[in-house]
C-alpha positions, 0 to 999 in steps of 0.5 A: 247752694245746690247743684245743678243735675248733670246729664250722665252719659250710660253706654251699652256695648255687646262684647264677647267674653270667653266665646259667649255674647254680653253686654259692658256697661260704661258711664261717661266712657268708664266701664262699670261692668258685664252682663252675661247670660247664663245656661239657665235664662238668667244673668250675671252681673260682674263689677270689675274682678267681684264676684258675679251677682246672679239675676233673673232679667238682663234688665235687673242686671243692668239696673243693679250694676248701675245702683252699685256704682251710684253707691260708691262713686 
């Protein structure tokens, strides 16, 4: 018997970390992770207290922090 998909609730929420503006990302009111822009013109993408992945787009960002937790959970 196969499983019905469940619709999974994905928040984005401006936060302000250390003085500089981001976004959290939270699914089904879990907080997955923080995007964070760089000097640069790039992103930051942290899980949890892991060290931060590096991207070129705030998209990309959110996009790997949202595969990284479809891996592990």
């Amino acid at each position: 018997m196969s499983k019905k998909k469940q619709p999974v609730g994905v928040a984005i929420d401006d936060v302000t970390i250390k003085g500089v503006d981001g976004l959290q990302l939270s699914i089904n009111d879990n907080v997955i992770g923080t995007v964070m822009p760089l000097e640069n013109g790039s992103f930051n993408a942290q899980i949890g207290s892991d060290r931060p992945v590096k991207v070129k787009t705030q998209d990309e960002a959110i996009e790997y922090l949202i595969q990284t937790y479809n891996l592990h959970h």
